[in-house]
N, C-alpha and C positions, 0 to 999 in steps of 0.2 A: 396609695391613698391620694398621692398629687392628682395620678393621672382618673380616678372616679372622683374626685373632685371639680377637675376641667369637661367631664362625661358630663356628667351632670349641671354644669354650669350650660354648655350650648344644648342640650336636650335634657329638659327634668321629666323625671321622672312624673308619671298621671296623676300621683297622689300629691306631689310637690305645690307648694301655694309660691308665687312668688317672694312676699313675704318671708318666709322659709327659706327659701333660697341664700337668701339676702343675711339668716344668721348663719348656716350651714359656711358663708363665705367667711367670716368675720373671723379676726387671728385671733391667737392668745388673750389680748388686750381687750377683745369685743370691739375692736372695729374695724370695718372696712377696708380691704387693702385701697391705694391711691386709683391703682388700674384696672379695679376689676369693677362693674356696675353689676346689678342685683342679675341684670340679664349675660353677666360672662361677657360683656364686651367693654374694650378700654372705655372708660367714662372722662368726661368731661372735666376738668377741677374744679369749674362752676358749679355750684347751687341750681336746679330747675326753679324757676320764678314760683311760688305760692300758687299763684295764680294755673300753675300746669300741673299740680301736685293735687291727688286723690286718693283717697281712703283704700285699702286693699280690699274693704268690705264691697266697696263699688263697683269694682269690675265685673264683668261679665265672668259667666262660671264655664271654666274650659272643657273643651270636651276628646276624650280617649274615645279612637273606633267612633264617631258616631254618635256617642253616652253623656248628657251630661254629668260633668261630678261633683258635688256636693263637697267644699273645701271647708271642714271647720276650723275655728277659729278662736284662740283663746284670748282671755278677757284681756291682758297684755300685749297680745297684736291690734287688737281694736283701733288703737290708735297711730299703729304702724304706718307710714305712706311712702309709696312709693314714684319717682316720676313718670305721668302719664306718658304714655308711647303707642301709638294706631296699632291696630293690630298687623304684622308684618310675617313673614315665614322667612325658614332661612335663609333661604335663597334670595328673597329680596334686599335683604338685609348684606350681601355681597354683590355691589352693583357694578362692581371692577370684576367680577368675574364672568357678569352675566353679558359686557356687553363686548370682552372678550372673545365668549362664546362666539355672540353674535359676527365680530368681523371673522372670525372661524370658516362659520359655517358660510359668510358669503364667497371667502377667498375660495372655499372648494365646492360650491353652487356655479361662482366663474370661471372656475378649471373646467367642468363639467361641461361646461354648454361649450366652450373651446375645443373641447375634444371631441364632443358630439359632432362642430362644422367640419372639422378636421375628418373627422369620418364617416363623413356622412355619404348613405349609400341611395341610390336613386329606389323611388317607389313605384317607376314605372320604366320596364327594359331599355325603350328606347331612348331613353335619358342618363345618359352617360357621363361619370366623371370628368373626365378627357373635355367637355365641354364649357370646363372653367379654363383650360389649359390653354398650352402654347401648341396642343399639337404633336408629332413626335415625325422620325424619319424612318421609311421603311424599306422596303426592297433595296438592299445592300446599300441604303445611303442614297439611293438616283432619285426615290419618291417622296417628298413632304406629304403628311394627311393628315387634315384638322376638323373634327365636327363642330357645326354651331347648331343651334336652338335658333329655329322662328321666334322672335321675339314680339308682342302686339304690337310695338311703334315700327315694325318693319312690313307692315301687311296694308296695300292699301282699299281702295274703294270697292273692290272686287272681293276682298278676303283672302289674296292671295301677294306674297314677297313682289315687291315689286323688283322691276330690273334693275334700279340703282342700289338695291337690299344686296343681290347677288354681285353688282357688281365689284360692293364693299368686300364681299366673302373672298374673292379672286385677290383682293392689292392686300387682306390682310395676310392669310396665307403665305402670296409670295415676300413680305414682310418680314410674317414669321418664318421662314423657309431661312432665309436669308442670317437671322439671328440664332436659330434650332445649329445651321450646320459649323457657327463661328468663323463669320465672315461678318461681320458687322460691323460698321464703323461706327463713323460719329455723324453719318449722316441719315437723310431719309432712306433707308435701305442701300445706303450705296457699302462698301467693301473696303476694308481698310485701308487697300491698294489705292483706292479711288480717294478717300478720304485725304490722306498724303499729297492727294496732285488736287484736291480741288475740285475735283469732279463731282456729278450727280448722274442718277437716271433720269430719261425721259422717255416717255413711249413714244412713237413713229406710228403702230397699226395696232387694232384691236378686232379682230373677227369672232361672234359667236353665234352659234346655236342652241336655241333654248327649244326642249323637248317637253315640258311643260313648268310650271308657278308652281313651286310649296306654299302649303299653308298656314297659319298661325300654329305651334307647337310641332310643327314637324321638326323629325332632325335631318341634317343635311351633310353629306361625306364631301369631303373636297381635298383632293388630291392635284398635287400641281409640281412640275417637274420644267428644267430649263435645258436648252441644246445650242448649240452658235447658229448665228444668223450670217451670213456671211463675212466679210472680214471684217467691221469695225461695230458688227449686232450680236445680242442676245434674242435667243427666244424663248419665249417661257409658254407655258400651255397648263391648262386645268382641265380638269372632268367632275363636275357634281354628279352625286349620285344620290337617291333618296336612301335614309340608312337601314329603314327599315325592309325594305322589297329588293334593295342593290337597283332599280330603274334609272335609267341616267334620266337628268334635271339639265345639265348645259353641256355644252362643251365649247372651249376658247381657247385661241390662240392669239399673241402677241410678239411684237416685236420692241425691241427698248436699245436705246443709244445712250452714248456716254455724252457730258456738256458741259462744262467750264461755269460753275453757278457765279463766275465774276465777272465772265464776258459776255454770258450768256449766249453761247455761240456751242454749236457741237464739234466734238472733238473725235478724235480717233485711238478707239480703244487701245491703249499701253499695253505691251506686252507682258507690264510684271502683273496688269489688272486679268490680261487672258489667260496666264499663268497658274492666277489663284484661283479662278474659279472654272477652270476647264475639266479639272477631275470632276465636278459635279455636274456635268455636262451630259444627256441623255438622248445621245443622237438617235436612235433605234425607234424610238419611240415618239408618236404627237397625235394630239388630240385631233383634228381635220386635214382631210387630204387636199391637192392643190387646187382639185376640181370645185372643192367650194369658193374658190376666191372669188370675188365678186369683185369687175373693173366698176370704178367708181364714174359716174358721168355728172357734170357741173349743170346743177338746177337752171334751167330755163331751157334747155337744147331739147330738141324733139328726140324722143322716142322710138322711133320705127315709124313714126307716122302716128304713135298710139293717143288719144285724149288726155291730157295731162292739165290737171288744174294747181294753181298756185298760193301757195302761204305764206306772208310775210309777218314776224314778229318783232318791233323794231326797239330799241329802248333798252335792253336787258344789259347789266350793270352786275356786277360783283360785287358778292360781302363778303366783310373780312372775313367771314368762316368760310366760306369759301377758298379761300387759299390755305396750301400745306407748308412745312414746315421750309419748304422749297423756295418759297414767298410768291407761289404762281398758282395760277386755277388748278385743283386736282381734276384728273381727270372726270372723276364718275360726274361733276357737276360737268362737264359737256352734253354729255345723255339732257340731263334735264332740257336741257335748252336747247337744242335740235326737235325736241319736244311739245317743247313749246308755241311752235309753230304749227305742229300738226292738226288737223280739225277736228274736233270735238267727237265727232261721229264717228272716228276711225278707231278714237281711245275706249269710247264704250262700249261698240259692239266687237273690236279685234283685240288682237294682243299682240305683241311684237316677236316672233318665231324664228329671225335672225337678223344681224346685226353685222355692219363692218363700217370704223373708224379709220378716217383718216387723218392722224393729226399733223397739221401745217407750221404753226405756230404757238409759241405759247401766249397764255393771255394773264394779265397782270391787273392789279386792283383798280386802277385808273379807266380801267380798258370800256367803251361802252359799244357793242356789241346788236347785230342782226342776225335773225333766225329764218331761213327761207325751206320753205318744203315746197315739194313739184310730189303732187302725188296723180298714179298712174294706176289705172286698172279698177281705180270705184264707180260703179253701174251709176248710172245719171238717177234713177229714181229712187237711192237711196237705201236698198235691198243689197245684203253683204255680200262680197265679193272674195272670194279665196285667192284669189292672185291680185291684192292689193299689194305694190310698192313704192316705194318713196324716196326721192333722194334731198339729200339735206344740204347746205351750204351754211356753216356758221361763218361770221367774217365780221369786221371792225367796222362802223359804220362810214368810214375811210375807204371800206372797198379791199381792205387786207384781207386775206382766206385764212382762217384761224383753225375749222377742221372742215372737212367732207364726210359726210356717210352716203350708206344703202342700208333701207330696210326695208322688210319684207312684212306682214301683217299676214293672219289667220282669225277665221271667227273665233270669236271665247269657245272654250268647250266646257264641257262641266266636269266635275271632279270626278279623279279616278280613270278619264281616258285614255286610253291605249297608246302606243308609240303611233307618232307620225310616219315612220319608216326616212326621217330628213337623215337622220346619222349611218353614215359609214363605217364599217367595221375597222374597231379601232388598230392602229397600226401595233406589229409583234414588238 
């Protein structure tokens, strides 16, 4: 009987008048328990003011299914009242449950979309997971290979990566290369051997060939493996390839020495630092043969006799982003500014098809700095020239030589062009 009495108190029955309810509730004595109100919820000890109290004849007539019903009333309820209350459903009427609900359903709305980045699969083939990564190591440990994504702030006026885009791809790689095999230190890619004694890398020589520019949402394979240099170098070497055709994109090789980041002076590679990293060592294998080396010649010296015109760009200065963790110019801002020099005409109708760096010195945030180009091979009236090259002398406006290059120039071609035949088969 309790429990069709509690039934009935939170759902009355169609025929029920509130009113009703209210004696169906009432004890032995005829009244009212203290905690139950006419509507079955603990009630208040108060009194509702006069003022919020109306006739049970007033209210709206409720409706079953749809129907309205017709609640008579006898002449002794007439004067029955009850406290006015909005009209409310149950549900409203538990608003600790409802907003419950609510933080529920958001906790597992944000599980959801978590687990959705987590596994989230590419919508288009060439777009590979691996391309959030660090990369991984392949061929029994000798090979690092990392894809990246063109990205739009990597593409410049042309529509295509520019060379400082690629050349970021190469120092990340060997970076991550460096971290992937657990040789890591505490420095900027230096080895924990190295870290111990104080040491850093520094590059010496940088040569590449570029077989052509990706472009905006291309993906891009990059492969890079190191082998000794002779006794106190490393050399490390890369191969980009386009991911989707397998076409190679560059090819580079380098050379890196070890330097004392407190004397700043180079040092000679430690045996316990040759030690660690010699098993990862891939002498067999490099990305260019010797015949591409190109002898670097000091801007202003004649040619063969050949017409050579001169660029001077004077003034350039370093910002703090510019420097790495090193506390000195990274290298890829050399490119820029060997660049900088170049004339105007050579940037918009060539592209630069190879490259070789020589770096002399390093250069430091104070440093302010000259950009000379000797450019050789561009026809007097302005008309492209397939054997444009260039040599570059960076230097301190002191007269100190900070790097040298040679490069080489090709008209633009347009997208999708064939191999130049510049690459040599690559070594077994």
């Amino acid at each position: 009987m309790a429990g069709s009495l509690a039934a009935s108190a939170f759902f009355p029955s169609p025929g029920s008048s509130p009113a009703a309810l209210a004696k169906s509730s009432k004890n032995t004595s005829g009244e009212l328990p203290e905690t139950l109100s006419v509507r079955g919820i603990v009630a208040k000890p108060n009194t509702p003011p006069a003022a919020m109290q109306v006739k049970t004849k007033a209210q709206a007539l409720p409706k079953v299914n749809g129907t309205k019903v017709n609640l008579k009333t006898s002449s002794s309820d007439k004067e029955d009242t009850v406290p006015y209350s909005s009209s409310k459903t149950f549900y409203n009427q538990l608003p600790d449950w409802s907003m419950l609900l609510a933080a529920v359903t958001t906790i597992f709305l944000a599980a959801e979309k978590q687990w959705t980045m987590l596994d989230w699969k590419p919508k288009r083939p060439d777009m590979l997971v691996d391309t959030f990564g660090f990369g991984r190591i392949i061929q029994d440990g000798m090979v690092f290979r990392q894809n990246f994504l063109i990205r739009s702030y990597e593409i410049g006026a042309d529509r295509t990566a520019s060379i400082e885009t690629l050349m970021n791809h190469l120092q990340e790689t060997a970076l991550n290369h460096v971290k992937t095999a657990g040789l890591l230190g505490d420095g900027f890619g230096a080895t924990q051997e190295m870290s111990k004694r104080n040491l850093i890398w520094v590059v010496s020589k940088i040569q590449l060939l570029v077989e052509r520019y990706p472009s905006w949402e291309d993906m891009v394979q990059v492969d890079t493996w190191v082998a000794s240099s002779g006794k106190n170098g490393m050399r490390r070497d890369w191969h980009i390839r386009d991911y989707n055709s397998g076409q190679t994109i560059l090819r580079a090789t380098s050379v890196w020495v070890t330097m004392n980041k407190n004397t700043r002076k180079l040092n000679k590679m430690p045996d316990e630092v040759r030690a660690e990293i010699g098993p990862h060592f891939n002498n067999d294998r490099s990305a260019l043969t010797e015949e591409h080396s190109d002898k670097l010649a000091k801007p202003g010296s004649k040619d063969g006799g050949r017409a050579t015109k001169q660029f001077i760009r004077k003034g350039l200065t370093p910002k703090w982003g510019d420097l790495d963790v090193n506390q000195h110019v990274n290298n890829v801002k050399y490119i820029g500014w060997i660049l900088e020099s170049a004339p105007i005409s050579i940037l918009e109708k060539h592209e630069l098809a190879s490259m070789t760096l020589d770096y002399r010195k390093e250069c430091g945030r104070d440093s302010v700095l000259q950009s000379l180009t000797n450019v050789t091979g561009e026809c007097t009236d302005g008309s492209p020239d397939s054997g444009i090259q260039c040599s570059h002398l960076l230097q301190l406006e002191c007269g100190t030589d900070i790097m040298k290059a040679h490069t080489k120039w090709r008209p633009k071609r347009a997208q999708g062009e064939g191999n130049t035949g510049l690459f040599p088969a690559e070594s077994a």
